[in-house]
VMD Tcl script that draws the C-alpha trace (Angstrom):
set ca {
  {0.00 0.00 0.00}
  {1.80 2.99 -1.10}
  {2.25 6.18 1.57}
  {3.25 9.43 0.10}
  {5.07 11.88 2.44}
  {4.34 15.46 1.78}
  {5.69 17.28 4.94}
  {8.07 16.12 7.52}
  {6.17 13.99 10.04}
  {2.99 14.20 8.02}
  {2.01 10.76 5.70}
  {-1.22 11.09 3.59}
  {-2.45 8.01 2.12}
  {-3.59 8.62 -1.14}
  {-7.31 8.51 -1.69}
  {-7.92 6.09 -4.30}
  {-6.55 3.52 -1.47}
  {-8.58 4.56 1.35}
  {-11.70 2.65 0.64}
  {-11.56 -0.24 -2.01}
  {-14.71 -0.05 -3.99}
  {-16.04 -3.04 -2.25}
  {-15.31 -1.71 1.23}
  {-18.26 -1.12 3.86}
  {-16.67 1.53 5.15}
  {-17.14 3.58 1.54}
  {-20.78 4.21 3.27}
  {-19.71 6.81 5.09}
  {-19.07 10.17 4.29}
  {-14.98 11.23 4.95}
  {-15.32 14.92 5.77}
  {-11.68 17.01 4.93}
  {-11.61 19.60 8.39}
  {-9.52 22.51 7.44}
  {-10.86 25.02 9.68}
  {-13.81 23.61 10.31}
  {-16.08 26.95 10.26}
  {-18.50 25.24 7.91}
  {-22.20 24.51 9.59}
  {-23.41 22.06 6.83}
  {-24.08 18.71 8.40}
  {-21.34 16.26 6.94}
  {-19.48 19.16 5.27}
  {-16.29 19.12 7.85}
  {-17.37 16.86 10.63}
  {-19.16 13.36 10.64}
  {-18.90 9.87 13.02}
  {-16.99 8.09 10.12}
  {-13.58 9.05 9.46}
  {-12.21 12.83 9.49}
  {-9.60 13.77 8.16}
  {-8.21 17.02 9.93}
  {-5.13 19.29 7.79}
  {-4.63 20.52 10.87}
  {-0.87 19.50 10.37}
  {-0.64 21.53 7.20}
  {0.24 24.63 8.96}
  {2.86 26.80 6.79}
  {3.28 30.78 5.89}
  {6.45 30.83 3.76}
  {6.17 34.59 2.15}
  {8.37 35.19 -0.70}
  {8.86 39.06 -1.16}
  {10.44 38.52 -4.66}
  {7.07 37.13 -6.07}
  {4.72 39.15 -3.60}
  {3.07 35.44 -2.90}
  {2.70 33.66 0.02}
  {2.43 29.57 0.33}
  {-0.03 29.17 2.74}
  {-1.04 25.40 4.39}
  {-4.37 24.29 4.38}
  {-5.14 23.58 7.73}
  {-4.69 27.14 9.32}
  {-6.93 29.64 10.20}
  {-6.50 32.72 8.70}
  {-5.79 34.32 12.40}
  {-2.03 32.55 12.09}
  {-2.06 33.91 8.52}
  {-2.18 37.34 9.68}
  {-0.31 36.94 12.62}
  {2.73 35.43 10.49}
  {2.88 37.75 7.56}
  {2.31 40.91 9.78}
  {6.22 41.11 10.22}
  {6.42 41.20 6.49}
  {4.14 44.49 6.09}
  {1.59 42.34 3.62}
  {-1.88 40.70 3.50}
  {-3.59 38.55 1.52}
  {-7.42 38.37 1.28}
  {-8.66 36.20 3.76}
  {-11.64 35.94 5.72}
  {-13.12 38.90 7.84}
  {-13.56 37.77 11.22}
  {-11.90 35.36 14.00}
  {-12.20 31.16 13.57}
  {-12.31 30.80 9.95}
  {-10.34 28.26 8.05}
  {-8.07 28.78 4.94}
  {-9.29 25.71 2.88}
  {-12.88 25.92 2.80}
  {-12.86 29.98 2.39}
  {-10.65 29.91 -0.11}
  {-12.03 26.71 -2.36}
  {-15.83 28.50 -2.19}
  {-14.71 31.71 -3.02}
  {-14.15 33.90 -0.73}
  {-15.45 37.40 0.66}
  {-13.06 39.79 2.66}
  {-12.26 43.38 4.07}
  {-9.64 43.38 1.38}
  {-11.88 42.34 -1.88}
  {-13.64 45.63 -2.81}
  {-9.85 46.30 -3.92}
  {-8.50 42.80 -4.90}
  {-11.25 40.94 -5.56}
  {-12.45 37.34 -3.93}
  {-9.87 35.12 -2.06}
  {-9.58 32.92 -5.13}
  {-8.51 35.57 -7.65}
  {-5.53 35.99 -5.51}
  {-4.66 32.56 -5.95}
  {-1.61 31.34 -7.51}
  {-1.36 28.30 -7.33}
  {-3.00 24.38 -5.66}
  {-1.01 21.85 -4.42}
  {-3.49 18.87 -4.66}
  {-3.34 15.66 -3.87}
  {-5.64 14.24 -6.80}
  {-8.07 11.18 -5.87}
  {-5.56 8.56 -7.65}
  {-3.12 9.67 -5.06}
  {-0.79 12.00 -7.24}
  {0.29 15.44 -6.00}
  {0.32 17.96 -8.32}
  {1.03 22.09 -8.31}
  {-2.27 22.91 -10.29}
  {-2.08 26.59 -11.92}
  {-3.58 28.57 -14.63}
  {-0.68 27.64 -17.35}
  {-0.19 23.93 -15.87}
  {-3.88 23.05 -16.30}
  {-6.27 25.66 -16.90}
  {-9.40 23.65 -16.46}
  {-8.87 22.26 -12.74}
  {-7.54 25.49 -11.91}
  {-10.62 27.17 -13.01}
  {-12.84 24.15 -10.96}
  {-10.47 24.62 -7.68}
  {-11.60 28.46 -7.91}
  {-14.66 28.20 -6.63}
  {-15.62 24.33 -6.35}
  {-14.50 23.68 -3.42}
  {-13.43 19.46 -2.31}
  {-14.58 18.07 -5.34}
  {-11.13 17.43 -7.24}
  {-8.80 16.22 -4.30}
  {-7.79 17.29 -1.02}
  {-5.57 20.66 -1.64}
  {-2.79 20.94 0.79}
  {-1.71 24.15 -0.19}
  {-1.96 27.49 -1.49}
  {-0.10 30.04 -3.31}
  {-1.78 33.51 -2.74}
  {-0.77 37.26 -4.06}
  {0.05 39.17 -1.27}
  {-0.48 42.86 -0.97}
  {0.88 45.62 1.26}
  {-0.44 46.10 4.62}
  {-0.54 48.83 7.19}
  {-2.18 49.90 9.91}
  {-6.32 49.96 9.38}
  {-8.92 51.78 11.27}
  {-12.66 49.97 12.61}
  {-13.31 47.41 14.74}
  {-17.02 46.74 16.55}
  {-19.86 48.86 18.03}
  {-23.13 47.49 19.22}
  {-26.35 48.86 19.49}
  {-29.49 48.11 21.47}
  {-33.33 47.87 20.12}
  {-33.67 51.97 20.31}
  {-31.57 53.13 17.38}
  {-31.69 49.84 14.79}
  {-33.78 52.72 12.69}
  {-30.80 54.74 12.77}
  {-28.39 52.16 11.88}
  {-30.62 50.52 9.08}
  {-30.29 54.00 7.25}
  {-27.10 54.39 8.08}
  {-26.24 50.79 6.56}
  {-28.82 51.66 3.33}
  {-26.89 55.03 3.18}
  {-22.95 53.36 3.11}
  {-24.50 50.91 0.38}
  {-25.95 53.06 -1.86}
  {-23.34 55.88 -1.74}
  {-19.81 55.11 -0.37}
  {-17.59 54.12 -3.30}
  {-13.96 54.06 -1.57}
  {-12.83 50.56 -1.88}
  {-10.97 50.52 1.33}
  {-14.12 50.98 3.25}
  {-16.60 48.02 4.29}
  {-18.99 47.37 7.10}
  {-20.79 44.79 8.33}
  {-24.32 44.92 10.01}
  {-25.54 42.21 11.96}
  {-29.21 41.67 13.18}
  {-29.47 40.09 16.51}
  {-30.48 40.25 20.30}
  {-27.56 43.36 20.44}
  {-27.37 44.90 16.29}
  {-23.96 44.48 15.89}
  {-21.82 47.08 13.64}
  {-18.12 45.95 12.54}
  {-16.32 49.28 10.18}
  {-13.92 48.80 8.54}
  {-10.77 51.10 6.34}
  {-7.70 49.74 5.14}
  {-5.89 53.12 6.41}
  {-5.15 54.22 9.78}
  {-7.68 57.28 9.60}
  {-10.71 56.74 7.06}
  {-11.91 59.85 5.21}
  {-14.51 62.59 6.82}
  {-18.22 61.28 6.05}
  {-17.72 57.66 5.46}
  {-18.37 56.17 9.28}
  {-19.79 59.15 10.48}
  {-23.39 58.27 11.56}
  {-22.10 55.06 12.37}
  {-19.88 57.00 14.96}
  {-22.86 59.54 15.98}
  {-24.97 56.54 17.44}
  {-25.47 56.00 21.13}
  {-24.57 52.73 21.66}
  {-24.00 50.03 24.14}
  {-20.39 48.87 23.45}
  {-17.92 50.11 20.74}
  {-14.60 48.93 19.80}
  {-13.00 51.29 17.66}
  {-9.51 51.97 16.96}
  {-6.65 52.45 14.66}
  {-5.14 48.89 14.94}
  {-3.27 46.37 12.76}
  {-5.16 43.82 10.42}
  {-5.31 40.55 12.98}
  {-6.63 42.63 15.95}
  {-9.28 44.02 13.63}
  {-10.31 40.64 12.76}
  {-10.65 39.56 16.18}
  {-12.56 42.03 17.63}
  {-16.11 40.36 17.12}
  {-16.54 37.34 18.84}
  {-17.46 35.08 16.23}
  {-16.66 32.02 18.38}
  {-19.20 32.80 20.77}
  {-21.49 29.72 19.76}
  {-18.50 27.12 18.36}
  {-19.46 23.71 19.30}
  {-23.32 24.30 19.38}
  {-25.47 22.91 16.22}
  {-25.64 25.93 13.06}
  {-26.55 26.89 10.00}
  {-26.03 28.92 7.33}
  {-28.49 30.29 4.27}
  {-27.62 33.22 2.20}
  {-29.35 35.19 -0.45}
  {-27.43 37.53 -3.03}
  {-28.27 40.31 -3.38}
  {-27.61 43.74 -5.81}
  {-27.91 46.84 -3.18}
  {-28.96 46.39 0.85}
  {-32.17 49.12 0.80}
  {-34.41 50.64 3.44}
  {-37.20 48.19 2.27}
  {-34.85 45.13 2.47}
  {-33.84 45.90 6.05}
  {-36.65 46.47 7.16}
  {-37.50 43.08 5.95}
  {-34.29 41.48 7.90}
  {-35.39 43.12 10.78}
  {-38.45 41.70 10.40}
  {-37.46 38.36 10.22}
  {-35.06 38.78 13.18}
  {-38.03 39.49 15.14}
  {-40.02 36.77 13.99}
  {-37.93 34.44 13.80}
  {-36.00 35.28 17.13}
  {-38.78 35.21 18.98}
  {-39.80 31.17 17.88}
  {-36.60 29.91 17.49}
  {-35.17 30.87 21.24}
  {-37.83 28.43 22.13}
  {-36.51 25.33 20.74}
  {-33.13 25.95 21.99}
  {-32.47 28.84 19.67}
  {-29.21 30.56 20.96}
  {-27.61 32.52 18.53}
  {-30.43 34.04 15.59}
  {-28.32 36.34 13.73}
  {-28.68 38.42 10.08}
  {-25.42 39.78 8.97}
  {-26.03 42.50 6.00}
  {-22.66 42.81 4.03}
  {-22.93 45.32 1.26}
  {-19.71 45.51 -1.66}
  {-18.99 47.07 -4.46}
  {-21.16 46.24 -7.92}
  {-17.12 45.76 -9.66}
  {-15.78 42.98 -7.36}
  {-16.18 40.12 -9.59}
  {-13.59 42.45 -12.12}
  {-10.84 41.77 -10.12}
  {-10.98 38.08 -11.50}
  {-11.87 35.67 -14.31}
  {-12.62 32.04 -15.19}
  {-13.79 30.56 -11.90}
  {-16.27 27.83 -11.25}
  {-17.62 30.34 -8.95}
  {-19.35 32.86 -9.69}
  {-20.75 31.50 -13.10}
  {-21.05 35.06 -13.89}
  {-19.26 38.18 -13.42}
  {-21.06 40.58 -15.55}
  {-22.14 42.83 -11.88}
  {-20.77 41.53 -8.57}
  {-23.30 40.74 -5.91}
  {-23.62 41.24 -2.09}
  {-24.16 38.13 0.23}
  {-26.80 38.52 2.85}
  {-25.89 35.72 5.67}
  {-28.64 34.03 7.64}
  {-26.90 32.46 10.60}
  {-28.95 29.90 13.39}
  {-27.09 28.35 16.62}
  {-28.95 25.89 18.84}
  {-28.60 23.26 21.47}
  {-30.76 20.19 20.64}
  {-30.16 17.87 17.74}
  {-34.69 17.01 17.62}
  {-34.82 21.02 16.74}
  {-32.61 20.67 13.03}
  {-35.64 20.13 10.92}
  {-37.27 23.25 12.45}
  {-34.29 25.46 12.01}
  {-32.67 24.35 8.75}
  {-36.68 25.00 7.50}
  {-36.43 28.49 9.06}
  {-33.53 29.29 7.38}
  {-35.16 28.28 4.06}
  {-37.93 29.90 4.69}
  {-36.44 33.34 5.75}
  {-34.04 33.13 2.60}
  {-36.89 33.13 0.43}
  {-38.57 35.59 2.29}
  {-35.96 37.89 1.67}
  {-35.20 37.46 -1.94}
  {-39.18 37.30 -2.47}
  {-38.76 41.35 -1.12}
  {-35.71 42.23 -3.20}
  {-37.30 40.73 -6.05}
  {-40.78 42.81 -5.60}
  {-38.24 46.20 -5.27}
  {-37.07 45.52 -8.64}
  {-33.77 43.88 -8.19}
  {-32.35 41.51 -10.58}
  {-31.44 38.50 -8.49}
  {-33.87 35.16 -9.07}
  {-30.95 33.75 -11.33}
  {-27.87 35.39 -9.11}
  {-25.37 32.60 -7.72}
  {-25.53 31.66 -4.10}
  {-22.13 32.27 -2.09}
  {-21.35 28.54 -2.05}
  {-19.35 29.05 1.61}
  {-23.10 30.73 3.29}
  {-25.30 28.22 0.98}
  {-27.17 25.67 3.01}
  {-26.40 22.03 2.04}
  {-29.68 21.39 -0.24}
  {-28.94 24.05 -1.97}
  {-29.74 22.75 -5.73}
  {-26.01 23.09 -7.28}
  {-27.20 25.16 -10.42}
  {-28.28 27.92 -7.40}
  {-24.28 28.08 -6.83}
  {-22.60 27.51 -10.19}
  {-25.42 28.33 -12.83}
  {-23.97 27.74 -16.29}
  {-20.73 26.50 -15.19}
  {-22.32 22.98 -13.90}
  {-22.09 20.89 -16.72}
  {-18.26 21.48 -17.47}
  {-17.92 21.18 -13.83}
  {-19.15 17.98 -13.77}
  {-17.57 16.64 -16.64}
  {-14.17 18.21 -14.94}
  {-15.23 16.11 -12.10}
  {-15.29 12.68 -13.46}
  {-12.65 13.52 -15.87}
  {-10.32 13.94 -12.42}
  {-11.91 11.67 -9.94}
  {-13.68 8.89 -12.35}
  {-14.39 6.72 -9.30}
  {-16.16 9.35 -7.64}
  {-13.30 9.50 -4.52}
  {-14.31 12.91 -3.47}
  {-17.95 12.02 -3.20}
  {-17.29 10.36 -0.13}
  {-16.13 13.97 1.64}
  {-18.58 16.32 2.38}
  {-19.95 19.58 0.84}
  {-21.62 19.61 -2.39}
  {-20.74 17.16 -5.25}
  {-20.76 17.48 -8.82}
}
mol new
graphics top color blue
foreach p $ca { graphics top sphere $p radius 0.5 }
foreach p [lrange $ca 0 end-1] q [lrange $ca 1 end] { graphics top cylinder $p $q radius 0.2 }
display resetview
């Protein structure tokens, strides 16, 4: 039985040996845990065997290329934390906890991509260890079509061990977290609709989360944003606020995003063109009435997270599994549920179905163009049909699939399968 060695002390046995096709064991699904943020049952946990990158845990930057080879089994905390020395960044995910692997292979929204687009048009370069067991470097020159199906398609072509990411320069930024209690969500809301509509400085991004405190994270990639941008942001009373110049990784942390890590979750999204007075009124709606039944079943954690970019994002990049299309760029609006009993999923995977729709059933009534948008694979919940996350691009996707893993390896991991 062959063992390859990829790192010192770390053997991977390559896949197409881990289950002969006659094997019981095949039954079960094989989850790959990089940073394990995902909420999807099966999609980075399961009873059967795990396999955890955890091991896979480099930051080698190279200032002569301006790239960094990153391991996939960090969070991108000890990203930050190692390249801060260096005076660069790379775009990576916005708050504390999340893993490199899975962010990066769905896509990948950060504070940095209103200037450099998603995480995976920054990426140089997969190492992948193929199901058949070979490792390859997979780039845009050495094999244009699995690069363009890693961008975007997350763990359907192997188990990437690596990447090679762009890096960009880095200074001090400005923002961090305010919250706000029931009295002024009016004030916020139009603040929010106001920064959507209007603010156009790419270094600038907020995000506005609906829950039992309305959280506010700001954010500037400067030490000092510009007069106007943050300011009713700044003028509201609130309950807590956070805000500082700071560098990058204590930005990132500020929020506790943790808070509800080992409890049950999910995740829904919607995508939408522009984050308007009518539509959050409509989230706030739903936080209310959806709040109030879910706390109780065991509801802990009902939160709404409105994250408003730029309509150019998706310019930054090109040829990507994800997203199919990148004619206008699109906003993701996250629905996030924590609870504490396992006989409540049904109820709360249906509410988060239910309040997706109800959202994009608004938007759509106010005129925006979204009933054929893509889905943000990384915030899609796990039914989601797979022409709702990759549109056009499914059937060379799946013929990309079985032309790599013919023996349909990668179907027994998690996530959604081609």
């Amino acid at each position: 039985m062959l063992i390859q060695r990829l790192l010192p002390g770390v053997a991977l046995l390559p896949l197409a040996f881990a289950h002969p096709p006659d094997s019981n064991i095949g039954a079960q699904f094989d989850p790959v845990k990089g940073g394990g943020h995902a909420s999807n049952p099966e999609f980075s946990s399961t009873t059967g065997v795990h396999i955890n990158m955890k091991q896979f845990s480099e930051v080698t930057y190279d200032a002569a290329l301006q790239t960094a080879v990153i391991g996939a089994g960090l969070i991108w905390d000890d990203v930050y934390a190692a390249l801060a020395p260096h005076n660069v960044n790379v775009v990576g995910g916005r708050v504390t906890g999340v893993g490199v692997a899975g962010f990066t292979l769905g896509g990948g929204y950060s504070w940095l991509t209103n200037q450099y687009g998603l995480a995976i048009d920054t990426v140089v370069a997969f190492e992948l260890v193929k199901p058949n067991g070979d490792i390859v470097a997979v780039t845009a020159t050495s094999d244009p079509d699995l690069f363009f199906g890693l961008k975007g398609g997350m763990n359907n072509f192997g188990i990437v061990t690596r990447f090679t990411l762009k890096t960009f320069p880095q200074g001090q930024v400005w923002g961090g977290l305010i919250t706000v209690t029931a009295p002024w969500i009016k004030d916020v809301a139009a603040a929010t609709a106001a920064f959507s509509s209007s603010v156009t400085d790419p270094k600038a991004g907020i995000i506005t989360t609906y829950n039992f405190l309305l959280g506010q994270l700001l954010f500037y990639d400067g030490p000092t944003p510009p007069s106007g941008i943050f300011d009713a942001f700044l003028a509201l009373p609130c309950f807590t606020k956070d805000i500082s110049t700071r560098d990058f990784l204590s930005l990132v942390q500020a929020t506790p995003a943790n808070a509800t890590y080992g409890q049950r979750a999910i995740f829904n999204s919607v995508s939408l063109t522009q984050y308007t007075p009518t539509i959050l009124d409509a989230i706030l709606n739903e936080t209310v009435f959806w709040g109030s039944r879910l706390s109780l079943i065991s509801g802990s954690f009902i939160s709404y997270a409105v994250e408003p970019f730029l309509p150019n994002i998706f310019s930054h990049g090109a040829n990507s599994a994800y997203p199919p299309s990148r004619s206008t760029g699109a906003s993701p609006f996250n629905i996030y549920y924590a609870w504490l009993l396992s006989v409540s999923d049904d109820e709360f995977h249906e509410a988060a179905r239910q309040s997706a729709a109800q959202i994009k059933a608004v938007a759509i009534a106010e005129g925006q163009d979204i009933s054929g948008r893509a889905i943000y694979p990384n915030y899609a919940i796990y039914d989601t049909p797979l022409e709702g996350l990759y549109g056009d691009n499914v059937p060379a996707l799946q013929q990309l699939k079985a032309s790599v893993d013919p023996t349909n390896v990668m179907n027994l991991a998690g996530g959604f399968k081609f």
